[in-house]
C-alpha positions as CSV (number, residue, x, y, z in Angstrom):
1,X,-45.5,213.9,95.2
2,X,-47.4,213.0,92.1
3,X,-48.2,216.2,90.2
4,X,-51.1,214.4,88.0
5,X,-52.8,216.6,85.2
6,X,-55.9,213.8,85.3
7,X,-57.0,212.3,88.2
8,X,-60.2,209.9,88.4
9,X,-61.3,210.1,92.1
10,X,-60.1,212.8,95.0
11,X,-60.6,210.8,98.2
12,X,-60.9,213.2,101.2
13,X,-61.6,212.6,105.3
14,X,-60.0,210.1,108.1
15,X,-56.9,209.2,107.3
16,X,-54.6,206.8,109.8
17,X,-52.0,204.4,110.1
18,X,-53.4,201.0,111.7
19,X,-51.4,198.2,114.1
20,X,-53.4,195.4,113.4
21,X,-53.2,191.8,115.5
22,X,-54.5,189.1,114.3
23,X,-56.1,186.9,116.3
24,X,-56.6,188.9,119.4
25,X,-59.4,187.9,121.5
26,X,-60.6,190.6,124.0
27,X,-62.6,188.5,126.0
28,X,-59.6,186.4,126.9
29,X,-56.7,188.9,127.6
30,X,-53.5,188.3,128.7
31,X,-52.8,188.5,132.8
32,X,-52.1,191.7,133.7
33,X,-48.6,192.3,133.4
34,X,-47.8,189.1,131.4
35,X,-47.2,188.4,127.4
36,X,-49.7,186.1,124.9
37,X,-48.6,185.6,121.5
38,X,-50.2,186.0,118.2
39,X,-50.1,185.0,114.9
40,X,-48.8,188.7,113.6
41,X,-49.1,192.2,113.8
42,X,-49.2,194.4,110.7
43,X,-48.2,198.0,110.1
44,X,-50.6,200.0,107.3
45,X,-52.8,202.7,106.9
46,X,-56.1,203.1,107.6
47,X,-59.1,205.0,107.1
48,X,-61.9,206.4,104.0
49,X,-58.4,208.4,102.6
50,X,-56.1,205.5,102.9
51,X,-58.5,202.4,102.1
52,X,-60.2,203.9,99.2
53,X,-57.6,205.3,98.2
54,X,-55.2,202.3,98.2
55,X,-58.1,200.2,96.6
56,X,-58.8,202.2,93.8
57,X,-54.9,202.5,93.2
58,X,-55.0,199.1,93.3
59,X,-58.0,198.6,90.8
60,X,-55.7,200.9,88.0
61,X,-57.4,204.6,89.1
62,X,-55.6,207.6,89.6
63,X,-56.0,208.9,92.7
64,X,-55.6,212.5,94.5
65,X,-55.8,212.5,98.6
66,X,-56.4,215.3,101.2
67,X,-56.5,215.2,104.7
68,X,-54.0,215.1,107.4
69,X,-50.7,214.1,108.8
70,X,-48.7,214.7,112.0
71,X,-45.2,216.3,111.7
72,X,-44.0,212.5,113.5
73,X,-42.8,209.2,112.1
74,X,-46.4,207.9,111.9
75,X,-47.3,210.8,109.3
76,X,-44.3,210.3,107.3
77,X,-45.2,206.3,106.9
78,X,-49.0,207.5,105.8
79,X,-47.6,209.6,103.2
80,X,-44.7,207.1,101.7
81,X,-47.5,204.0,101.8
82,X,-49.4,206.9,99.6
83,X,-47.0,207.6,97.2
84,X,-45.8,203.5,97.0
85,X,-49.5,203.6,94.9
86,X,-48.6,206.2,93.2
87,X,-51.5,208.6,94.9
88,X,-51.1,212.4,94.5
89,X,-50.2,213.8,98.0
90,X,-50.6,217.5,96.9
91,X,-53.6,217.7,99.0
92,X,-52.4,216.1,102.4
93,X,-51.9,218.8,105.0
94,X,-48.7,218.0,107.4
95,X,-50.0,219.3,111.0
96,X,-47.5,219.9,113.6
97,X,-49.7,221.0,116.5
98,X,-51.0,216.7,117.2
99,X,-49.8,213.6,116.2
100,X,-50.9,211.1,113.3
101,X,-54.6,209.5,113.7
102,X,-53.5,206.0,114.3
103,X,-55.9,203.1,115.7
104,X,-55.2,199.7,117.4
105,X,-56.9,196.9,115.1
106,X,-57.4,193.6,117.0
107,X,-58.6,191.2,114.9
108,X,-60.2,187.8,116.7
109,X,-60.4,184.5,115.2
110,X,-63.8,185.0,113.2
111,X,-62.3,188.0,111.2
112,X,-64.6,190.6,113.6
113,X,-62.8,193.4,114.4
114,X,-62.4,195.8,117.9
115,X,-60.6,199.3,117.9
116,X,-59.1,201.4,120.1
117,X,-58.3,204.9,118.0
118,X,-56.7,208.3,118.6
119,X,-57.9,211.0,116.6
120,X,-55.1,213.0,116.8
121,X,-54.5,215.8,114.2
122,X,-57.8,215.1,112.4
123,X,-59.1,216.4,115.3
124,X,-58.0,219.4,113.4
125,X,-59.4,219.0,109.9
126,X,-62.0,221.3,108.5
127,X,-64.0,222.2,105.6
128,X,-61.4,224.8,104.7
129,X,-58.9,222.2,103.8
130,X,-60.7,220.5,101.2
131,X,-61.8,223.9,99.6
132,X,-58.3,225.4,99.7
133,X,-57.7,222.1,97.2
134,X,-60.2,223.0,94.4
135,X,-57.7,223.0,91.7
136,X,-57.0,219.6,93.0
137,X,-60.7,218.4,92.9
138,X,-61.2,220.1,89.7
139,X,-58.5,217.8,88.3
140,X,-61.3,214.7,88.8
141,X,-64.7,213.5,88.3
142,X,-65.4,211.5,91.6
143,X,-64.8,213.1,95.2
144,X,-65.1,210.6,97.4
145,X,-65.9,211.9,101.4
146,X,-65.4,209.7,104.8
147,X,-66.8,209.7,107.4
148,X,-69.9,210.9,108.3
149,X,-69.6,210.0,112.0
150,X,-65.9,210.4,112.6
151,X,-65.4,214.0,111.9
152,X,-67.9,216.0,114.0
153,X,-66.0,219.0,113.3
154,X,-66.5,219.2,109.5
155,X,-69.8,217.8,109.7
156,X,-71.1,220.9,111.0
157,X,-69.6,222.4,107.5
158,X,-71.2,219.4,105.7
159,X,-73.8,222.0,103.9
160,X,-71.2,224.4,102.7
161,X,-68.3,222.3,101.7
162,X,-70.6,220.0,99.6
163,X,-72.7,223.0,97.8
164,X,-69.1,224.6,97.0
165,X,-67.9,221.4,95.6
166,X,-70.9,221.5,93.0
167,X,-70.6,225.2,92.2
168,X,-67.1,225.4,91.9
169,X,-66.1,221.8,90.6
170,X,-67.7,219.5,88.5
171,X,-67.6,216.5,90.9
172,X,-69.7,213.8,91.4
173,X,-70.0,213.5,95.6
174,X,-70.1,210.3,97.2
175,X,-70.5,210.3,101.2
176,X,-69.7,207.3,103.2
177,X,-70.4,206.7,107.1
178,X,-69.0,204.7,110.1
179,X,-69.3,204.4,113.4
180,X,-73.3,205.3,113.8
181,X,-73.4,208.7,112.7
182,X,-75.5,211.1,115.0
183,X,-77.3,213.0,112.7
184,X,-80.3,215.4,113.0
185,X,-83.1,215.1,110.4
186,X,-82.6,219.1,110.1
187,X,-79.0,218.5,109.0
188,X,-79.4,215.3,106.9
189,X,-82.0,217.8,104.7
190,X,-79.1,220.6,104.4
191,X,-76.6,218.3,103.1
192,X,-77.6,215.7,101.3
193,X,-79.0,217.0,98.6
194,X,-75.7,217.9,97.4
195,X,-74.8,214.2,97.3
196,X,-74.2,212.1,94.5
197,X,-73.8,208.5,96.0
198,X,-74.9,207.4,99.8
199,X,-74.6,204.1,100.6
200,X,-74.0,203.1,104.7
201,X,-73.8,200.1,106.0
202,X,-77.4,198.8,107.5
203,X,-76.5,199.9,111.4
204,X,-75.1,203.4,110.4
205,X,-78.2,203.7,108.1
206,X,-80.5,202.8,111.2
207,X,-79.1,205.2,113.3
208,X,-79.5,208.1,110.5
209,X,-82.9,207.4,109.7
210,X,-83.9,205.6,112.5
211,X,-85.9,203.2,109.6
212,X,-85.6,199.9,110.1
213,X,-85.7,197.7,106.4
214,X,-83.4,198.8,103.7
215,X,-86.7,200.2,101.9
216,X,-87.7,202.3,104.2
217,X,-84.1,203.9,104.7
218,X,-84.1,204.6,101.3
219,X,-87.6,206.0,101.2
220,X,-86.3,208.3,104.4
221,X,-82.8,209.2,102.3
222,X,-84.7,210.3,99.3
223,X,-87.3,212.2,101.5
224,X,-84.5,213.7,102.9
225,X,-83.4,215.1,99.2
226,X,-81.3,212.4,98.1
227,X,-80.9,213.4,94.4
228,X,-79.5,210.7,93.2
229,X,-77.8,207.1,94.1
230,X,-78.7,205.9,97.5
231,X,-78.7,202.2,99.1
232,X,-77.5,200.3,102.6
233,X,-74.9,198.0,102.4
234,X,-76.1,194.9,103.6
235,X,-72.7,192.7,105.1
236,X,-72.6,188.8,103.8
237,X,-76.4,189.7,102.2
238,X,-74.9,192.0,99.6
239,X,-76.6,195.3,99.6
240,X,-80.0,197.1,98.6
241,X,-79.5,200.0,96.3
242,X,-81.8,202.5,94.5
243,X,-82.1,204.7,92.3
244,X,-85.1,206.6,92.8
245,X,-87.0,204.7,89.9
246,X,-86.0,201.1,90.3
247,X,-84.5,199.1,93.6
248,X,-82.8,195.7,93.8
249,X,-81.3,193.5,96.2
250,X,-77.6,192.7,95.0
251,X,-76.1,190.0,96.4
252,X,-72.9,189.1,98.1
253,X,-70.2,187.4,96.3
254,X,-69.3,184.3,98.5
255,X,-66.2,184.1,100.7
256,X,-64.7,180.7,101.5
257,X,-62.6,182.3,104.7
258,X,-63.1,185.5,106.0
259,X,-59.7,186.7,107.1
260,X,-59.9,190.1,108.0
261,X,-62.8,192.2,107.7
262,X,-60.6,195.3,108.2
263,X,-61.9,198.1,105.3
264,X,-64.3,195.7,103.8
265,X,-66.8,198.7,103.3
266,X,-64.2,201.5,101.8
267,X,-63.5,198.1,99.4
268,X,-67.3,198.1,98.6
269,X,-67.3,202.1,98.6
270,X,-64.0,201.9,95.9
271,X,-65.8,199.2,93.9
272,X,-68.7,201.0,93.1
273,X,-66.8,204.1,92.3
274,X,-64.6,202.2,89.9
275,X,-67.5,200.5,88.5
276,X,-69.0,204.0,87.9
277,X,-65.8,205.3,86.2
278,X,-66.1,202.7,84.1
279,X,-69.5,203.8,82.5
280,X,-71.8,200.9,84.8
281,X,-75.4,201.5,85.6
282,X,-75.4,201.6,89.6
283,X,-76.9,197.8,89.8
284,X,-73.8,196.6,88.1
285,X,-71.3,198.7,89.5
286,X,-72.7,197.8,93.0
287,X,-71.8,194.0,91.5
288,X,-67.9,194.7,91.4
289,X,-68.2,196.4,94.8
290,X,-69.7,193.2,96.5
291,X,-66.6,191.5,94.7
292,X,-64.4,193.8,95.8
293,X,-65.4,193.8,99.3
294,X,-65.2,189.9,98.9
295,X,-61.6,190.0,97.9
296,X,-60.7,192.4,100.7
297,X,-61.6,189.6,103.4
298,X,-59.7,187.3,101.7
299,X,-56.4,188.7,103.4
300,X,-55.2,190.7,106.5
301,X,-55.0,194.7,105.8
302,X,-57.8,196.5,103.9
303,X,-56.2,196.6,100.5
304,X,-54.3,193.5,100.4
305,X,-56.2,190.9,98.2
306,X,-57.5,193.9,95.7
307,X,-56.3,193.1,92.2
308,X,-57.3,195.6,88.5
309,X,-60.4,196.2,87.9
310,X,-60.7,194.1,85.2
311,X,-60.5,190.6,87.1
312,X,-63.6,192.2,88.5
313,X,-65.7,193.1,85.2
């Protein structure tokens, strides 16, 4: 455990260990009963917690975790992968009532990705246990929250936990989303303007607002209360980000081979953080999250390829 004084970012939400295949094509699966081989399968973690985490590690941040682990073999991987990057585990919350979140990763040929995911203890995972960890979150500037779409549980809390976080701490909030968030416009308006930094991908941004074009999600976020940083992260196009005065398409950073596309948005989500940590305006800093996103393609497993920050800047 990594008692830090100073952290930069508290990452918070899914956490998960991943067996990822590589290439594994669903539309041509083995005979029932019978054996295929691939090219490899690769143990890691997975998950807004572990990804962003792991990247910003990666990129030379100090990093604080909470979320949850199963009392099982699974858990105790998560939290060792943790502290191999030197991540502060105070916060992580070992459950012994279900087992480790874990997902199945099968990754084809083209780099796209298919799932197949257990919740398991996250099932479990409330508001509570992020504001039982203020001193923790005191101890940064950045609280990073995922996902909007995966945690139904808290996301009933979403109101609360966020407007505690700004009374109690001075963090910065950034929320990001996956797998197309059902949101009601009533709830959207109770939450978000407590939030710093929101910035889905275009299909979990459709199915929030139910907008169409990246500037009229953005009009909908900020009609929503959106005080701050919002945009929609726009795949190989780069991604459309605003901030309330000014908006700008920023563009991808080529990829010669996409590998893996595993965690490419928590790699764009931990770029822009670092980017902000380092002082940039939110134009540039979404500039080194393309690039870091770019990099995390590059390579099977979500944090592989991601270098310091300053091979970035």
């Amino acid at each position: 455990m990594n008692q830090s004084k100073h952290l930069d970012v508290v990452v918070a939400g899914l956490a998960v260990a991943d067996v990822i295949g590589r290439p594994v094509e669903f539309n041509r699966p083995p005979k029932r009963g019978a054996l295929k081989l691939i090219d490899s399968i690769t143990l890691t973690t997975g998950g807004n917690v572990s990804n962003v985490g792991i990247d910003l590690a990666r990129l030379g941040f100090r990093v604080g975790a909470i979320t949850r682990v199963g009392n099982d073999s699974i858990g105790r991987f998560v939290l060792q992968h943790y502290r191999t990057f030197g991540i502060d585990t105070e916060g992580v919350i070992i459950d012994a009532q279900a087992q480790t979140s874990a997902t199945i990763v099968g990754v084809g040929g083209d780099g796209e990705r298919t799932f197949l995911h257990t919740r398991g203890c996250m099932k479990n995972f409330r508001a509570s246990d992020v504001l039982s960890r203020l001193p923790l979150i005191q101890k940064a500037p950045i609280f990073a929250f995922g996902y909007l779409g995966l945690l139904p549980e808290t996301e009933k809390e979403f109101k609360n936990l966020f407007r505690t976080l700004k009374h109690e701490t001075p963090v910065k909030i950034f929320l990001d989303t996956a797998a197309s968030p059902r949101v009601t416009a009533k709830a959207l308006r109770e939450f978000l303007p407590y939030v710093d930094y929101f910035i889905p991908s275009y299909e979990e941004a459709v199915s929030i607002t139910g907008r169409k074009t990246p500037e009229s999600i953005v009009d909908a976020l900020f009609q929503a209360g959106a005080p701050h940083i919002v945009g929609v992260k726009l795949g190989e196009r780069g991604c459309y980000i605003s901030d309330g005065r000014h908006a700008e398409v920023v563009k991808a950073k080529r990829v010669k081979k996409v590998v893996d596309s595993t965690g490419a948005g928590d790699a764009f989500v931990a770029g822009f953080i670092a980017g902000t940590l380092k002082g940039l305006n939110p134009f540039s800093a979404a500039r080194v999250a393309n690039a870091v996103a770019a990099s995390c393609v590059s390579a099977v497993g979500a944090s592989t390829a991601i270098r310091m920050l300053d091979e970035y800047l």
